[in-house]
C-alpha beads as a LAMMPS data file, in Angstrom:
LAMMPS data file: protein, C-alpha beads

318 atoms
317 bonds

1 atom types
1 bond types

-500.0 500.0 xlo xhi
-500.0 500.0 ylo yhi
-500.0 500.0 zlo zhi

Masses

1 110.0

Atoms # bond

1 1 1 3.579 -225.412 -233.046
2 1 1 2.452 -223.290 -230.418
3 1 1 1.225 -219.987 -231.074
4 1 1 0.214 -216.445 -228.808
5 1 1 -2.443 -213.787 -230.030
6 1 1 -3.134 -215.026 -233.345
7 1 1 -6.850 -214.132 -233.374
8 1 1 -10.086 -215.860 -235.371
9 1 1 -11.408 -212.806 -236.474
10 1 1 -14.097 -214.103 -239.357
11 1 1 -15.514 -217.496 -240.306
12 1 1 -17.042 -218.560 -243.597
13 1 1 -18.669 -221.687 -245.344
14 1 1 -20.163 -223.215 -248.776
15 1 1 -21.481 -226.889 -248.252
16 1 1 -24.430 -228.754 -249.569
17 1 1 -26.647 -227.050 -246.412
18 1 1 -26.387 -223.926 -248.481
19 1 1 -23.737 -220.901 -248.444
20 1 1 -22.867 -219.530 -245.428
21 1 1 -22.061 -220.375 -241.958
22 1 1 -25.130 -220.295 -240.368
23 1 1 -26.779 -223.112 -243.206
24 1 1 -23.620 -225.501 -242.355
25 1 1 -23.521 -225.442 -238.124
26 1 1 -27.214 -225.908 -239.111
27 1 1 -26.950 -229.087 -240.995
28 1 1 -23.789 -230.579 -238.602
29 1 1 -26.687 -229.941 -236.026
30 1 1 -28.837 -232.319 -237.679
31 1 1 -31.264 -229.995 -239.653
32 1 1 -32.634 -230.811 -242.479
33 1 1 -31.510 -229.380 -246.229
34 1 1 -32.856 -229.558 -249.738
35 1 1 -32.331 -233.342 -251.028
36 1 1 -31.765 -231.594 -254.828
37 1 1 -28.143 -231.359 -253.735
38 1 1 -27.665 -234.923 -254.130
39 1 1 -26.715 -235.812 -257.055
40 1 1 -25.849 -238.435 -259.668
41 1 1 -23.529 -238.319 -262.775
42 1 1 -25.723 -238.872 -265.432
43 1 1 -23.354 -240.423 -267.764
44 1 1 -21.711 -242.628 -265.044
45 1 1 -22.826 -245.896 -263.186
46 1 1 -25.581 -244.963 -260.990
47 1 1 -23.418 -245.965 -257.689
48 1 1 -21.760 -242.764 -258.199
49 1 1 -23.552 -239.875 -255.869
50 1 1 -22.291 -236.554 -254.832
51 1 1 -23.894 -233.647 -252.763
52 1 1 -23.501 -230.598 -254.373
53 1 1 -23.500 -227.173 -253.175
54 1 1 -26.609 -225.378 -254.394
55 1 1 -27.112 -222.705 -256.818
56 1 1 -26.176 -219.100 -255.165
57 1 1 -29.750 -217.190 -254.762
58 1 1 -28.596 -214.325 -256.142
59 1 1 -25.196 -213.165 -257.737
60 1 1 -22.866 -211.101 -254.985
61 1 1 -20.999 -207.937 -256.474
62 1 1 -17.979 -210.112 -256.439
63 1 1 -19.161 -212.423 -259.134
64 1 1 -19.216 -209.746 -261.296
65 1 1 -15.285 -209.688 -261.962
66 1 1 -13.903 -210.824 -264.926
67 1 1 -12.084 -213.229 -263.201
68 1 1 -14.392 -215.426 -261.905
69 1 1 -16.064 -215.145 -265.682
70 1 1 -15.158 -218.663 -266.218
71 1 1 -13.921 -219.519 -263.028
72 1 1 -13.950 -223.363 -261.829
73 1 1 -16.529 -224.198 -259.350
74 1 1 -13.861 -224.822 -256.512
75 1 1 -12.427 -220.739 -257.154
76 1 1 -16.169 -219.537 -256.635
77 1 1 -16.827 -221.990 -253.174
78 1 1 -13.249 -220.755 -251.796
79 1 1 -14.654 -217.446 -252.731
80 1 1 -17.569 -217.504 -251.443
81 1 1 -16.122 -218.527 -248.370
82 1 1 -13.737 -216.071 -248.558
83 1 1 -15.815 -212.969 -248.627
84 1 1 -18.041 -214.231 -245.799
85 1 1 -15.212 -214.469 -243.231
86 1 1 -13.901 -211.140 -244.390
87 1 1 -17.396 -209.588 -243.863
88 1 1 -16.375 -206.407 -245.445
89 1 1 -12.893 -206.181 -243.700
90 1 1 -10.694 -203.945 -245.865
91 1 1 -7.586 -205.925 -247.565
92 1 1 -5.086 -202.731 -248.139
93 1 1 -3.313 -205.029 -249.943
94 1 1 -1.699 -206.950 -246.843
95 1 1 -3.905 -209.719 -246.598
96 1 1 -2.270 -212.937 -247.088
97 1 1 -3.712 -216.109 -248.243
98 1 1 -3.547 -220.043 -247.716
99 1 1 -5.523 -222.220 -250.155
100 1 1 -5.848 -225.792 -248.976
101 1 1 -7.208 -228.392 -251.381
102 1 1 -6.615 -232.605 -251.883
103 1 1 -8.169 -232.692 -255.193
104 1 1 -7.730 -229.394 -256.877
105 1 1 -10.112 -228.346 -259.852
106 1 1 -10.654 -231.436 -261.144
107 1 1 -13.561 -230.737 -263.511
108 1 1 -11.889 -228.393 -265.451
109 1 1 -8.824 -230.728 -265.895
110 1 1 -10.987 -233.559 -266.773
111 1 1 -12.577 -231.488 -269.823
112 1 1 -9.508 -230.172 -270.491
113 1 1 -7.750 -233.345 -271.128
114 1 1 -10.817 -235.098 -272.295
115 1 1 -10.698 -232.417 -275.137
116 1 1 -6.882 -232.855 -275.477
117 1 1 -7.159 -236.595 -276.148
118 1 1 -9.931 -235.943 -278.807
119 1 1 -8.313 -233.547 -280.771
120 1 1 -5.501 -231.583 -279.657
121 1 1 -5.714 -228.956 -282.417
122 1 1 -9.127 -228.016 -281.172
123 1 1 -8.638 -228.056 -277.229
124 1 1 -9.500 -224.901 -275.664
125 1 1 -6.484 -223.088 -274.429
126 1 1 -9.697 -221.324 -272.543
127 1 1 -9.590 -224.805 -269.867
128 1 1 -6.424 -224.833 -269.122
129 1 1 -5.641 -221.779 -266.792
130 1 1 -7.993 -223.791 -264.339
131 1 1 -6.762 -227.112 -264.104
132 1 1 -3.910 -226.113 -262.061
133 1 1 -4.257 -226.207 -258.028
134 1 1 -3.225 -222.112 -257.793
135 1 1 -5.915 -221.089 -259.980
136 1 1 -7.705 -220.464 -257.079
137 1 1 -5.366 -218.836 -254.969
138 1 1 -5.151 -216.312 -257.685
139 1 1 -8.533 -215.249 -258.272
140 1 1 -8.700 -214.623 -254.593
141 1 1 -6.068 -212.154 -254.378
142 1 1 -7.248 -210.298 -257.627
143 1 1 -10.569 -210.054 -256.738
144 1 1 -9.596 -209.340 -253.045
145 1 1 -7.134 -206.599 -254.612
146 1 1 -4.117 -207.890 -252.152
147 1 1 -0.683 -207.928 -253.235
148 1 1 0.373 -210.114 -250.536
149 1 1 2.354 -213.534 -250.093
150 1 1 -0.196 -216.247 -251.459
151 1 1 0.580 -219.533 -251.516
152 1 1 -1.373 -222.680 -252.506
153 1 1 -0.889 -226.161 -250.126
154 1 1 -2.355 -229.966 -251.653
155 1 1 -1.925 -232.118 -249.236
156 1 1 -4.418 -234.722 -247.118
157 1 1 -7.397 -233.309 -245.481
158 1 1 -5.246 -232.003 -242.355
159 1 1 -3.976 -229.525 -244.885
160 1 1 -6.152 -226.891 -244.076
161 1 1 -4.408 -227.040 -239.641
162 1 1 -1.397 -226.896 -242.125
163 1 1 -2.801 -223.753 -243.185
164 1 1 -3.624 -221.962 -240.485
165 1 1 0.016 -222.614 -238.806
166 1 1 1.550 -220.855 -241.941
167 1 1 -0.802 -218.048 -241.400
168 1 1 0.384 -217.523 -238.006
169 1 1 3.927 -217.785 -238.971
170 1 1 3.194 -214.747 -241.733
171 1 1 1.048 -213.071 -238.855
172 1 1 4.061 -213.705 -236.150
173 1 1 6.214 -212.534 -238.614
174 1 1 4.867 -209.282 -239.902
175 1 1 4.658 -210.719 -243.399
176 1 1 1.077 -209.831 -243.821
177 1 1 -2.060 -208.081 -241.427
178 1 1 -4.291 -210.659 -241.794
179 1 1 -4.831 -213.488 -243.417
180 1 1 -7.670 -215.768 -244.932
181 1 1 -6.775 -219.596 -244.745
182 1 1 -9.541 -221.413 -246.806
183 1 1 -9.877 -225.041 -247.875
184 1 1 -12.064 -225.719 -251.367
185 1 1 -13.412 -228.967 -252.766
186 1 1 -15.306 -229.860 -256.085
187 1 1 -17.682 -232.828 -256.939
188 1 1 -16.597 -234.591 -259.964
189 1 1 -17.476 -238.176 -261.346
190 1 1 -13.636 -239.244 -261.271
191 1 1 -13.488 -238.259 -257.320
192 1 1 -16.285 -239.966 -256.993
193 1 1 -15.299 -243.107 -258.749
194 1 1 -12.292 -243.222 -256.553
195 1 1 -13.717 -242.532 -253.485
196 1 1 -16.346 -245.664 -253.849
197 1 1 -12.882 -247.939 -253.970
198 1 1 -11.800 -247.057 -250.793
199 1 1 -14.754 -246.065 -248.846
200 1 1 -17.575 -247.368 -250.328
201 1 1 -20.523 -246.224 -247.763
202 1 1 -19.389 -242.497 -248.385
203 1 1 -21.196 -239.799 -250.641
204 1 1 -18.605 -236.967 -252.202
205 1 1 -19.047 -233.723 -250.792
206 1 1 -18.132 -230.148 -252.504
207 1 1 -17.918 -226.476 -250.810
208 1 1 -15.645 -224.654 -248.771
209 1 1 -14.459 -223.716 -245.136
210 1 1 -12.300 -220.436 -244.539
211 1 1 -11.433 -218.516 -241.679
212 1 1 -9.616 -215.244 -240.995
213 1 1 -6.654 -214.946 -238.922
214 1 1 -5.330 -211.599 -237.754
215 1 1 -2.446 -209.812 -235.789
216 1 1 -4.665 -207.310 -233.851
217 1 1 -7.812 -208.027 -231.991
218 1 1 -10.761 -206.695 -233.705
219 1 1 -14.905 -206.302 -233.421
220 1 1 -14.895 -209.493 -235.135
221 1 1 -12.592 -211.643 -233.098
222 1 1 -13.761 -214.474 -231.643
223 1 1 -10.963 -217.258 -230.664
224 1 1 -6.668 -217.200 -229.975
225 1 1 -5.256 -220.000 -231.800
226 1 1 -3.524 -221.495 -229.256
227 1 1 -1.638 -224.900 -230.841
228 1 1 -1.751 -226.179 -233.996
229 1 1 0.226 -230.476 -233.327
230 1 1 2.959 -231.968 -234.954
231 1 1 1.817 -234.732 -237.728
232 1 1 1.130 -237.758 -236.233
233 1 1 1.412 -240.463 -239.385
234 1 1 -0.761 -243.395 -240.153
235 1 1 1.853 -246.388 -240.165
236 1 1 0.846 -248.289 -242.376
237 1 1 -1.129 -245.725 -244.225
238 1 1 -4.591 -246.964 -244.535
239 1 1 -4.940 -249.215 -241.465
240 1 1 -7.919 -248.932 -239.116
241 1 1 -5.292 -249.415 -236.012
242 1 1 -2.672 -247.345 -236.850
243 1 1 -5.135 -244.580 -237.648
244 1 1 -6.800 -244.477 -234.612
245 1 1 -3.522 -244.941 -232.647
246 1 1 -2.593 -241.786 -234.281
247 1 1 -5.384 -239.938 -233.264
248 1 1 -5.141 -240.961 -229.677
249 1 1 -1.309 -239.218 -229.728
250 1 1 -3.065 -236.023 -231.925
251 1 1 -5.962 -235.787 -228.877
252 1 1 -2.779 -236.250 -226.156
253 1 1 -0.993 -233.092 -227.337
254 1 1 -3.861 -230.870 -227.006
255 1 1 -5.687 -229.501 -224.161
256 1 1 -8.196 -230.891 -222.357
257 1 1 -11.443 -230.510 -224.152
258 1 1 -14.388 -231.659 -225.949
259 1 1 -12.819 -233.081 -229.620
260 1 1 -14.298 -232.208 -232.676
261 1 1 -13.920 -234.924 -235.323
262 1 1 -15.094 -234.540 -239.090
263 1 1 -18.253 -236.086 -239.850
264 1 1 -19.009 -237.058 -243.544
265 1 1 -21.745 -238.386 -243.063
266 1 1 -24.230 -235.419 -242.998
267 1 1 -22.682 -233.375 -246.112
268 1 1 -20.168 -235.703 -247.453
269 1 1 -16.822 -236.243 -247.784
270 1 1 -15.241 -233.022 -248.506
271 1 1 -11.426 -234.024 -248.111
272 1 1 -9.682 -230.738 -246.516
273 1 1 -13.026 -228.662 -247.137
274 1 1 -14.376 -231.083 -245.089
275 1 1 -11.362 -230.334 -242.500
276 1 1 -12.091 -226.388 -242.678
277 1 1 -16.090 -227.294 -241.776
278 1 1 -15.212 -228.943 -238.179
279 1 1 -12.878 -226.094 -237.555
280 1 1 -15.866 -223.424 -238.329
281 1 1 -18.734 -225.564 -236.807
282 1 1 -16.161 -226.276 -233.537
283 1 1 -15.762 -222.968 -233.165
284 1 1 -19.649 -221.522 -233.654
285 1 1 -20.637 -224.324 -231.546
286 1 1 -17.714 -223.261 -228.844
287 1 1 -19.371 -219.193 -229.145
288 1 1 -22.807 -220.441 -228.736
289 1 1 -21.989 -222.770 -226.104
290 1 1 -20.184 -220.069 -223.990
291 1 1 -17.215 -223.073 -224.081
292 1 1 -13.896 -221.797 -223.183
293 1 1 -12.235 -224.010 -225.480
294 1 1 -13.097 -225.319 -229.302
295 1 1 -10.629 -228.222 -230.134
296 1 1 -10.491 -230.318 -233.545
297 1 1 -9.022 -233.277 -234.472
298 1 1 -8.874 -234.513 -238.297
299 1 1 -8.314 -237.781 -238.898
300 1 1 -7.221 -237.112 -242.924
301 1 1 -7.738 -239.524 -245.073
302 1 1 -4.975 -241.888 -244.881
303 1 1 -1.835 -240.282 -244.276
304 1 1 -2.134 -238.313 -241.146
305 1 1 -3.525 -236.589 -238.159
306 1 1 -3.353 -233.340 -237.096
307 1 1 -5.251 -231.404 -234.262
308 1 1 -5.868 -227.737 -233.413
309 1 1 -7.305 -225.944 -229.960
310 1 1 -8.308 -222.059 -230.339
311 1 1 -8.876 -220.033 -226.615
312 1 1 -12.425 -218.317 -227.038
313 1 1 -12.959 -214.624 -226.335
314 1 1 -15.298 -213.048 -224.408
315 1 1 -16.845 -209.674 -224.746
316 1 1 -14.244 -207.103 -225.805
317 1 1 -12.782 -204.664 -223.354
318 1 1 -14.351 -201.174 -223.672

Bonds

1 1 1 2
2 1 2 3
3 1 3 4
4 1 4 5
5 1 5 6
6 1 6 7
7 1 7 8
8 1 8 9
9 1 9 10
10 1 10 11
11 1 11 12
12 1 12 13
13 1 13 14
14 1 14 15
15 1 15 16
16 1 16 17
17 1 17 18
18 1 18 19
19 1 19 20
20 1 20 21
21 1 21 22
22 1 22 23
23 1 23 24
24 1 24 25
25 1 25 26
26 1 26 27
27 1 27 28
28 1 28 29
29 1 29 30
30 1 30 31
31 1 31 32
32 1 32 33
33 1 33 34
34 1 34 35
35 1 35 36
36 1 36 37
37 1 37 38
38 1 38 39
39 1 39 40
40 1 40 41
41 1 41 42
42 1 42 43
43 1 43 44
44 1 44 45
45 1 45 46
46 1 46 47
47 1 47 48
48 1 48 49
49 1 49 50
50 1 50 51
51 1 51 52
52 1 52 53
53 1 53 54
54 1 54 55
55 1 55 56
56 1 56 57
57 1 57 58
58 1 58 59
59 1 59 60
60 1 60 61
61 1 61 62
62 1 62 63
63 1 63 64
64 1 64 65
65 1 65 66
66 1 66 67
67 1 67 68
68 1 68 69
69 1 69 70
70 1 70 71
71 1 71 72
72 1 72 73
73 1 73 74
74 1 74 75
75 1 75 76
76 1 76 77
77 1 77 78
78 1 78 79
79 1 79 80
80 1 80 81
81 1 81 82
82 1 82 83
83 1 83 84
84 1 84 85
85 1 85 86
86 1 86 87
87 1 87 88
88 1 88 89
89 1 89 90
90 1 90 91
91 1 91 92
92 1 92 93
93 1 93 94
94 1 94 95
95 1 95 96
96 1 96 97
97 1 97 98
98 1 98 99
99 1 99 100
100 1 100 101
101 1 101 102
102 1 102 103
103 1 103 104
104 1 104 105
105 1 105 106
106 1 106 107
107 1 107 108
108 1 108 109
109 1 109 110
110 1 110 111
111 1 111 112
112 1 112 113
113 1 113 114
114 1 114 115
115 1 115 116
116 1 116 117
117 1 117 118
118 1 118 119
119 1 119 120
120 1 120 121
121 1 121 122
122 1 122 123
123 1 123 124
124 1 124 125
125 1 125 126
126 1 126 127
127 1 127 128
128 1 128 129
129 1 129 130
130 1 130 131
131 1 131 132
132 1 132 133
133 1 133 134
134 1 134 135
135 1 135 136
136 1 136 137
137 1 137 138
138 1 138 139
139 1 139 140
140 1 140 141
141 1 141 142
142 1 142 143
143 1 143 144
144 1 144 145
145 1 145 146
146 1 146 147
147 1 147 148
148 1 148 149
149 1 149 150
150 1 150 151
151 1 151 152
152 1 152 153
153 1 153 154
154 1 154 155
155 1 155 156
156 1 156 157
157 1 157 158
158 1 158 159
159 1 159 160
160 1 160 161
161 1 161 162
162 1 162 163
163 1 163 164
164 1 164 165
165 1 165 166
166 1 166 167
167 1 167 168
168 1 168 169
169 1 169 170
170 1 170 171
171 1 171 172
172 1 172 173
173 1 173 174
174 1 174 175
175 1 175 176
176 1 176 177
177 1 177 178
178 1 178 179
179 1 179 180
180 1 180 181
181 1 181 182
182 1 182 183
183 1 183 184
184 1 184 185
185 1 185 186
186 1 186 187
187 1 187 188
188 1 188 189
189 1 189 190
190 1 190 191
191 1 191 192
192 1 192 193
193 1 193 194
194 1 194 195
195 1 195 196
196 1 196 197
197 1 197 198
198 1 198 199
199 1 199 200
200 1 200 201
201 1 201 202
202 1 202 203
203 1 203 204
204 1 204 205
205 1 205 206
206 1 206 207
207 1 207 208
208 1 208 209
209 1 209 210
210 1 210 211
211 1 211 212
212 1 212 213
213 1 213 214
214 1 214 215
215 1 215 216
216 1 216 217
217 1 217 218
218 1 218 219
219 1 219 220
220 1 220 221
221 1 221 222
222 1 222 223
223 1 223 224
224 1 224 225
225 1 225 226
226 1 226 227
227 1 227 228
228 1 228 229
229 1 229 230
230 1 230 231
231 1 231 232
232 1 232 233
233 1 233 234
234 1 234 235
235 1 235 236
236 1 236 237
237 1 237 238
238 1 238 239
239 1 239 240
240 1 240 241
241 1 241 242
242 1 242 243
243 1 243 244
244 1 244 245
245 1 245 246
246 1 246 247
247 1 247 248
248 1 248 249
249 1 249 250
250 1 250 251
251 1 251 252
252 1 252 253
253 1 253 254
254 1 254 255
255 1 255 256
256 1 256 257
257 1 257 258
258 1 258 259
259 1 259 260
260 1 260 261
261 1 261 262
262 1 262 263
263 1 263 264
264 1 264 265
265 1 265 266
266 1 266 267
267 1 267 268
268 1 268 269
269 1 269 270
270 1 270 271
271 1 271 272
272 1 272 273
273 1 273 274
274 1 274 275
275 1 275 276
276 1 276 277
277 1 277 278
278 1 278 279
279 1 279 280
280 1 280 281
281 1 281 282
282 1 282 283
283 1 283 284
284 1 284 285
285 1 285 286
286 1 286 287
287 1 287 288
288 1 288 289
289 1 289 290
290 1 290 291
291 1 291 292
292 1 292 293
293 1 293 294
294 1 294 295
295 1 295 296
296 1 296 297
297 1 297 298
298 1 298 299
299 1 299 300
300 1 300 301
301 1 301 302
302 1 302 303
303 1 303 304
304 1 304 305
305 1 305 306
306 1 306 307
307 1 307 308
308 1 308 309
309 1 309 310
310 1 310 311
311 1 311 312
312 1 312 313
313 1 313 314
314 1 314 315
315 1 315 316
316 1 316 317
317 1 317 318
């Protein structure tokens, strides 16, 4: 899908490195981060690790809202997120959102069910507004006061380039002013556990990439997104061959460039939050770099590959 004047107009990130931006492009860089984030399930088989997001420093004005009272770790990351790429923007009720997720809020479901299967008479009704992959999507557009189309995508780890083509649909459109695509992950010992079947030299990852699209240029704007590819699939899912095959035709139907692939081997395997970090570290390292270009490739897990390029800005026009 090819796309004109859809502009990157705010970036934001929760990852093991820390919340923010600046803590994640740091760690992808190769700086070092607290090693309490690593983790183990206490009442699992030692083999299953996960690096976890850190504690917040201090509670933001938005944690206050009685949403987010019991909110699921993955609705406060997404958040998080969230607010940082708005960076104060005002919503007038016409922002849109895209939430991207593979494994949902898993934590909440597990207890939920876990509680279920114990004793359904005394399962707290309190769980189960979180266990479903929405949740949130909704907390975002209460606490961010829009009325606006929302919708929730599950779906590989390419889902988040899924995202942001939606968003520029809404934005082509009219649908909506802006919009905020964000991706959201959270650790949990049954991830984990089936992660270490498949790809057993990999730690679990947890956090969240988001970044704000909008129709008009603005102080903020830093990148067009210029061509979000077609699905190239892995046939047969799973093999090593066909994967890389379809990343070769993914790489093809982009511009020429420098490729961004996701690496999970600094903060873990995040799934599609993993996906939303290369897009926001391609395109810090693209604004630092003066680069004219930021492209990204993401492999998924097993199903597909999808690629995006984004056209960088230079100094706005007085």
């Amino acid at each position: 899908m090819a796309v004109k004047q859809i502009f990157i107009s705010g970036l934001g990130a929760v990852s093991p490195a820390g919340w923010g931006v600046a803590a994640l492009c740091a760690a992808l860089n190769g700086a070092t981060f607290p090693a309490g984030p690593r983790t183990e399930f206490s009442d699992r088989e030692s083999s299953l690790r996960a690096l976890r997001a850190p504690p917040l420093a201090s509670r933001p004005s938005w944690a206050a809202h009685p949403r987010l009272r019991r909110a699921s770790a993955i609705s406060r990351f997404a958040m998080g997120a969230s607010v940082e790429a708005l960076n104060g923007r005002e919503t007038n009720g016409r922002l849109g959102i895209v939430f991207c997720t593979t494994c949902g809020g898993v934590g909440y479901s597990r207890r939920f069910y876990d509680e279920a299967l114990r004793d359904p008479e005394t399962a707290s009704p309190l769980l189960f507004p979180e266990t479903v992959f929405n949740a949130p999507a909704g907390h975002l557009s209460s606490v961010l006061d829009s009325a606006a189309i929302n919708y929730t995508l599950a779906g590989d780890s390419g889902v988040f380039l899924h995202g942001l083509a939606l968003a520029a649909d809404w934005l082509l459109e009219a649908r909506v002013d802006a919009c905020v695509v964000v991706a959201a992950e959270e650790a949990d010992w049954i991830i984990a556990d089936v992660l270490r079947h498949f790809r057993k030299s990999v730690t679990l990852g947890e956090g969240a990439g988001a970044v704000l699209l909008t129709r008009e240029r603005e102080a903020n704007s830093r990148a067009v997104l210029e061509r979000v590819t077609d699905s190239e699939l892995v046939t047969p899912p799973g093999g090593k061959s066909a994967r890389a095959d379809a990343e070769r035709r993914v790489v093809a139907a982009l511009p020429p460039g420098p490729v961004t692939f996701p690496d999970a081997a600094r903060l873990g395997e995040a799934f599609a939050a993993g996906a939303a970090w290369s897009v926001v570290a391609a395109l810090e390292t693209a604004r630092r770099q003066r680069l004219a270009r930021a492209i990204v490739c993401v492999p998924g897990a097993y199903q597909e590959a999808v690629g995006a390029s984004f056209s960088m800005l230079g100094p706005e026009p007085t």
